[in-house]
N, C-alpha and C positions, 0 to 999 in steps of 0.2 A: 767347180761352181758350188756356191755351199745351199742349200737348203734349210729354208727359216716354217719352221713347227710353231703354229700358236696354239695356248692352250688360254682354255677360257677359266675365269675362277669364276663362283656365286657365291656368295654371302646369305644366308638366310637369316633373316631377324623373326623374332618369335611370332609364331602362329595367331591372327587377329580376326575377329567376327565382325561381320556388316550387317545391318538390320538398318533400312530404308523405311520411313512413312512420309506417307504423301498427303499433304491437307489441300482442300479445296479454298482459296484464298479469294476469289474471283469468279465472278462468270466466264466460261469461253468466250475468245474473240471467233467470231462467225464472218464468213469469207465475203456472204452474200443474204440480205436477208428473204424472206417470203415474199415480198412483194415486189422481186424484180430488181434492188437498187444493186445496178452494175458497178459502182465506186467500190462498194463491202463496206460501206459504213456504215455503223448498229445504229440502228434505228431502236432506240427505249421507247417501252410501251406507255411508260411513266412521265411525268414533269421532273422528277428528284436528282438532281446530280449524280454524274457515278463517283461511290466512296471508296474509292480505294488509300492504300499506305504506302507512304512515298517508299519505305523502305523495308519490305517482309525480313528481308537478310537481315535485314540491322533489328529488327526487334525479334526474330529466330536466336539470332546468336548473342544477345544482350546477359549482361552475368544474373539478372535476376530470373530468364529462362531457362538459360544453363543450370543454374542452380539447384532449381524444381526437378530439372531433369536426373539428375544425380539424386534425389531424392531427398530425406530429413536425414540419413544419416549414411555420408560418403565414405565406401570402405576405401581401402586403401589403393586400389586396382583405379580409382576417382581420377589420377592424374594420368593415364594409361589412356582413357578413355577420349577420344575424338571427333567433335563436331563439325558439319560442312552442310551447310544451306544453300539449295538449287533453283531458283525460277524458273517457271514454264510460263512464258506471258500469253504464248496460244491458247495450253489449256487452262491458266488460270490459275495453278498449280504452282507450291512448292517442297521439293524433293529435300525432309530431313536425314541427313546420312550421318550415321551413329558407328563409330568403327572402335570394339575393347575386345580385353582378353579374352572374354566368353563369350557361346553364343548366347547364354541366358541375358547375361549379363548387357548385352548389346538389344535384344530384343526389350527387356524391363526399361531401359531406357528412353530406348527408342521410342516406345509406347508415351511413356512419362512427359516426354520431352514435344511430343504431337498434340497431346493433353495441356499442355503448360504453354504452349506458344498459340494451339486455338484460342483459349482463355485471353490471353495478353493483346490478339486480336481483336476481339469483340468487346473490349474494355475500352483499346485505344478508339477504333472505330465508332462505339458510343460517344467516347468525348467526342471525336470531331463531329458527330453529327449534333449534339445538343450547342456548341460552339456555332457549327452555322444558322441552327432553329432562331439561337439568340440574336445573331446577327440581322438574320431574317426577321424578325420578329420585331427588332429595332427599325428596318429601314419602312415595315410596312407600319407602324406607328408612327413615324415623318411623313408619310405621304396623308394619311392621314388626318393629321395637322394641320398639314398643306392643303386639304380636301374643306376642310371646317374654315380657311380662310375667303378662299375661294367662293365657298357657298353661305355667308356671310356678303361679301362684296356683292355679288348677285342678288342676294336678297332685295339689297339696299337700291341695287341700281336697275332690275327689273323685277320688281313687286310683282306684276300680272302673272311671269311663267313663274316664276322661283319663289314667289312669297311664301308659297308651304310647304319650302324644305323647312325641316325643326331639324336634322340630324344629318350628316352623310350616312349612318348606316339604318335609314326608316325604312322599314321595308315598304314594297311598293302599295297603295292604298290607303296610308296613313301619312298624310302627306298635310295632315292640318285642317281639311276638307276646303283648301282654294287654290283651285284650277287641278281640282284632283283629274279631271280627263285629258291634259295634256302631258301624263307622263304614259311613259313604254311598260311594257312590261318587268323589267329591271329596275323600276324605278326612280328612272333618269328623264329630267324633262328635255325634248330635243333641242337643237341650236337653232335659235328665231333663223328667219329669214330674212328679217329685219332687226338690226338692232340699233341702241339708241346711240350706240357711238362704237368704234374700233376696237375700245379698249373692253368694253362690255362685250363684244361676238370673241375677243382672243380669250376669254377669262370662261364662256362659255365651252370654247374648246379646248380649254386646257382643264377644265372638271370634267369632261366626258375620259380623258387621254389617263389621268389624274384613276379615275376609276374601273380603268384596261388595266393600267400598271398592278394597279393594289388586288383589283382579282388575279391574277395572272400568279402575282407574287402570293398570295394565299395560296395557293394550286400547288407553288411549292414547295410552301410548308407544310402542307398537307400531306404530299408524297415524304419529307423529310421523315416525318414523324409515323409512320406505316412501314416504311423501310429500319426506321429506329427499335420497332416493335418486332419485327420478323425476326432479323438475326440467321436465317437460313445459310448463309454463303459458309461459312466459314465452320468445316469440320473436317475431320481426318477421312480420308475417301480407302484406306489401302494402309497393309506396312508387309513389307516383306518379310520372310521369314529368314533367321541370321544365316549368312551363306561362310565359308570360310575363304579368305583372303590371306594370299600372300606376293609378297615382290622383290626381285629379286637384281639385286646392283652387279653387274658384269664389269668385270675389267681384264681389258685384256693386255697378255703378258708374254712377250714373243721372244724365242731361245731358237740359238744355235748348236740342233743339235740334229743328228742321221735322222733318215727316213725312217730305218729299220727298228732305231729306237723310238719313235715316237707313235708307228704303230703297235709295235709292244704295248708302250703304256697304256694306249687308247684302249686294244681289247683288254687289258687288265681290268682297266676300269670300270667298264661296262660286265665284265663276269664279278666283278664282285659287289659292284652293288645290283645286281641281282641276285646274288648270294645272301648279303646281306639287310634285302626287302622282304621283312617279316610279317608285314602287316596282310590283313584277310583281304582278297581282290575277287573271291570266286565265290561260287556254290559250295565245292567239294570241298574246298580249306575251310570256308564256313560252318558245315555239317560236320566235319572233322574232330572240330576244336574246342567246337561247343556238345558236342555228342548229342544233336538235334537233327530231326530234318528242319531242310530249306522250306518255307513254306510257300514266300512271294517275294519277288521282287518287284518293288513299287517305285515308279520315275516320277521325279518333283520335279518341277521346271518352270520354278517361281511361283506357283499357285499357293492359294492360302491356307494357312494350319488345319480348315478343316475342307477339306477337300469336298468328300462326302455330300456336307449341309451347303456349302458356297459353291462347290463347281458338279454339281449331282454328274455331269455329264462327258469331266474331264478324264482322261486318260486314267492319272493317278484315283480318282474318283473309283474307276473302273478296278483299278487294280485292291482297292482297298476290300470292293464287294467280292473279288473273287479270293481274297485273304478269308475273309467271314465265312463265303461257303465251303473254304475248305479246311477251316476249322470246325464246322458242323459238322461237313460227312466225316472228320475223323472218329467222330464216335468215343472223342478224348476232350468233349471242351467241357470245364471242371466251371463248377458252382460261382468260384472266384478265381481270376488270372492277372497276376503282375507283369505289365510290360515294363522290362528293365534292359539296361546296355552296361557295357561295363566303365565306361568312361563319357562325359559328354551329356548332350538335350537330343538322342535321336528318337528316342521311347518318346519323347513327351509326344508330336503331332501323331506317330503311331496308335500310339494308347487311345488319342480320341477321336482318330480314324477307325480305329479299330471296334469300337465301342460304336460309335455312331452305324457302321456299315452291319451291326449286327442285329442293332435296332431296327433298321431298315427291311433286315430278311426275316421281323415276326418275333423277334426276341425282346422284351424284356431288360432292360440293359440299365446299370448305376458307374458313371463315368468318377471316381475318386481321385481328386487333387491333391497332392502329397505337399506340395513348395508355394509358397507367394509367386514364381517366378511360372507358375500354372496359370495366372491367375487371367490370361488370354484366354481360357477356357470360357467365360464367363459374359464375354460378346455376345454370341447370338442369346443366353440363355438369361431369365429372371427367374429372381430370388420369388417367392410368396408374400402373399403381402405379411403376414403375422406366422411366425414359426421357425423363420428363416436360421440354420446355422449351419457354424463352418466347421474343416473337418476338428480342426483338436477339441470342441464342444461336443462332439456326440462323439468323439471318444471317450473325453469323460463321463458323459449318461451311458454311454453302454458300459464302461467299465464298473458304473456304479447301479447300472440294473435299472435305471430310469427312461428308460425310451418305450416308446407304445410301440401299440401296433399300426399305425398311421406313418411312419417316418418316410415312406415313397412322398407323401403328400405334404411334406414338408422342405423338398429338394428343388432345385432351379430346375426350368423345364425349359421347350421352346415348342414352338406350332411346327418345324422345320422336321422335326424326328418326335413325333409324342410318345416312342415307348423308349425314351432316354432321357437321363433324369444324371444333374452332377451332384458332389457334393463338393460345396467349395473349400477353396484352400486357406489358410488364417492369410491376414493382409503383412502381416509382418511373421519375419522367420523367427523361429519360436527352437529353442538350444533344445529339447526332449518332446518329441510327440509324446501321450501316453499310449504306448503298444501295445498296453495289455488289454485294453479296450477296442481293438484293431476284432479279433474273431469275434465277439460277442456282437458286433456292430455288421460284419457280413453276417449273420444269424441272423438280426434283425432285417437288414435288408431283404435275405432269401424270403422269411418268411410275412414281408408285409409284398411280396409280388416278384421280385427282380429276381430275372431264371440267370444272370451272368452279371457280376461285379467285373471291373475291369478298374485296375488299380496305376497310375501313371509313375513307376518310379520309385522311390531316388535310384540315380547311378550305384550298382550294385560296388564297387571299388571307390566310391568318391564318400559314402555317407554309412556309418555305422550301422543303422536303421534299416536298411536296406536288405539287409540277410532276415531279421527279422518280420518284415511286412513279408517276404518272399515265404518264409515260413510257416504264416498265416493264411496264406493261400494254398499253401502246397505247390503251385502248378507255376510259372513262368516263363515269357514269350519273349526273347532275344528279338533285339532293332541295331542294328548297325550299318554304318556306311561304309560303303568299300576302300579300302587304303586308310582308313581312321583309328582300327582297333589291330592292334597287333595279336598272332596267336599266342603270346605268353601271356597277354591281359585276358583272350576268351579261355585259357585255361585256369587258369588262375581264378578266375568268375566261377566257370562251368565245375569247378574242386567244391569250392566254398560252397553250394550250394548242395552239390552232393553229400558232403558231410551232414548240415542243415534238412538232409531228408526231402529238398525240393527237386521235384520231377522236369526238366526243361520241356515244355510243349514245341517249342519248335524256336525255327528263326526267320527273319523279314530281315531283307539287306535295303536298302533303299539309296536309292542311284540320284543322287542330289546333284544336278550340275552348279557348281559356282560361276558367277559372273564376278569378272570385275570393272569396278566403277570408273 
């Protein structure tokens, strides 16, 4: 009897980032309203039509939003990059999924592309609502019309009630002063009791009917044009931060061959790639490799880049504050500290977790943007009205010795942490920071207030630059994800910086679960 061994193949296709935003397109539909109506059907507070768009998908994914979304000038990775638009009609909701080679790169656009399709919303949405104002606005000018015939005929054929209309729209008491005491308070004389002929009492009730329609219809032009002016509905609610994705094609492939050799194979397989899984999964290989201690491990589980200021109360929130205090009691936390990784965006939400949770425990604290691809930082926080710069301008004033003693009071701030302050990032990627203006610029910071700089970056292995902002600080705070950095990449880092004279303060793994879509 022969025995059939299947063995499974996977195919892995290259490593790809998701970065999800969610815009509010709609009101929720509500199941049931306040006053009891058991059907669930919404009852508006308003007269105004509800304005929605026949089609969010079709104008999400249209080539002049797509466009926007890749930005003024598409690198090459442009074609790489993946769009897919979701409706949520319960919530009102539609889920933009952004899927490229990076996660920067996934999250920049993402952002861009929530940006570029709310805009495209409240564009088209105006038109349609000035297109029906117009409409509206024509048919209550035929009635109208038809109001001015009517009251005309009447005139003519009972002078006693109707001789002192001058207008359909006389407001009430100016009515010509004959038979001013037989109209209502509206305006409107009532329909005899008596009239002089059929045709006369139908023409009486059809100018009362006549003047229902045409209020009724102003009421909703009225609502049109309030709804036109608001503009509330439609903006970005959410965007996730880039998870990594992959998927994998199975085929299977079935051989006649012994038992005896096919468990062979199988435990081969399994001892060697375990053998050969190099990448950091632990504490102890992390501490290892980077010749740091372990500081914190912090779990993300979909929550937003800054934990801290958005979820004060979440898990990761939690884990950020207990990073800060034990970087206090180390009795090691230096003037200025570069959060850096040696590959990848894991430092970036680090950096302003970290910086924010320290704010929080009484410090002092200047969060520094290094990339445009930072430039998320910049949500909860504003600019000043007048003063306002970014980072490679007060590199230049510091390098050239022009910066006062005021520069705290010159930085984006928020009500959310008042003793944290950024400095923003340039908007476009710029070939050379000036470096040399990097120390003279923490100088200025320490001495107009800021007890800790906290610098985000660059990838210490991905950006020239990087050795020397780290040098500048002296001091630097390893962010990795587990299975992400291999130990020849944390050595390899952990050398170069040793040479360079920088001290590692320690390391933060951070336990990112991916979802996939």
């Amino acid at each position: 009897m022969g025995i059939f061994v299947f063995a499974r193949v996977r195919t892995r296709p290259p490593v790809r980032f998701r970065s999800v935003a969610t815009v509010q397109v709609a009101q929720p539909e509500k199941q049931s309203d306040e006053s009891g109506n058991r059907n669930g059907n919404r009852v508006s507070t308003t007269t105004a039509p509800d304005i929605t768009l026949s089609g969010p998908q079709r104008l999400a994914l249209a080539k002049t939003t797509v466009a926007k979304a890749l930005g003024p000038a598409p690198g090459p990775d442009a074609l790489k990059t993946r769009f897919n638009a979701r409706r949520d009609k319960e919530r009102g909701t539609i889920d933009l999924v952004v899927t490229a080679p990076t996660g920067t790169q996934a999250r920049a656009v993402a952002g861009r592309w929530a940006d570029a399709f709310v805009a495209a919303h409240r564009l088209e949405n105006t038109q349609q609502l000035k297109q029906q104002e117009k409409r509206l606005s024509d048919r209550i000018k035929a009635f109208h019309d038809e109001l001015q015939v009517v009251d005309y005929k009447l005139a003519k054929l009972m002078p006693i009630v109707y001789g002192g209309i001058l207008r359909y729209d006389s407001p009430a008491g100016t009515m010509g002063g004959r038979g001013g005491g037989r109209f209502d308070d509206a305006g409107r004389p009532p329909v005899p009791e008596v009239a002089p002929s059929t045709y006369a009492l139908n023409l009486a009730y059809e100018r009362q009917q006549l003047q229902k329609v045409i209020g009724e219809m102003a009421e909703n032009l009225a609502a049109l044009r309030v709804e036109g002016v608001q503009q509330t509905t439609f903006r970005r609610i959410a965007q996730t931060p880039p998870a990594r994705v992959s998927h994998t094609r199975p085929t299977t492939m079935p051989a006649l061959v012994a038992l005896l050799f096919g468990l062979l194979v199988a435990v081969g397989a399994a001892v060697l790639v375990d053998r050969s899984d190099r990448t950091i999964r632990d504490a102890t290989t992390a501490a290892a490799a980077f010749s740091a201690p372990v500081l914190s491990r912090i779990p993300v589980n979909g929550e937003g880049d800054f934990s801290v200021l958005a979820h004060p109360s979440s898990i990761a929130a939690d884990a950020y504050r207990g990073l800060a205090a034990t970087a206090i009691a180390t009795d090691r936390l230096p003037r200025a500290i570069m959060v850096s990784t040696p590959h990848g965006d894991t430092h970036e939400p680090v950096a302003a977790n970290f910086a924010a949770a320290l704010s929080r425990l009484g410090l002092r604290v200047a969060l520094v943007a290094t990339g445009p691809e930072q430039a998320w930082y910049m949500k909860p926080f504003s600019l000043p009205r007048a003063g306002g710069a970014a980072l490679p301008e007060l590199l230049e004033l510091a390098q050239g010795g022009r910066l006062n003693g005021h520069l705290r009071d010159r930085l984006a701030t928020t009500d959310k942490a008042p003793n944290l302050v950024v400095v923003p990032p340039a908007d476009q990627p710029v070939l050379h920071l000036p470096i040399d203006g990097l120390p003279p610029l923490l100088h200025a910071l320490a001495d107009s207030g800021v007890d800790v700089t906290v610098i985000a970056g660059p990838a210490l292995l991905e950006d020239a630059d990087a050795t020397l902002v780290a040098w500048a600080t002296r001091s630097v705070l390893w962010a990795i994800e587990p299975g992400e950095i291999t130990q020849v990449q944390a050595r390899a880092a952990a050398a170069r910086l040793e040479l360079a004279g920088v001290t590692p303060f320690g390391v933060v793994m951070v336990d990112r679960k991916h979802s996939v879509l």
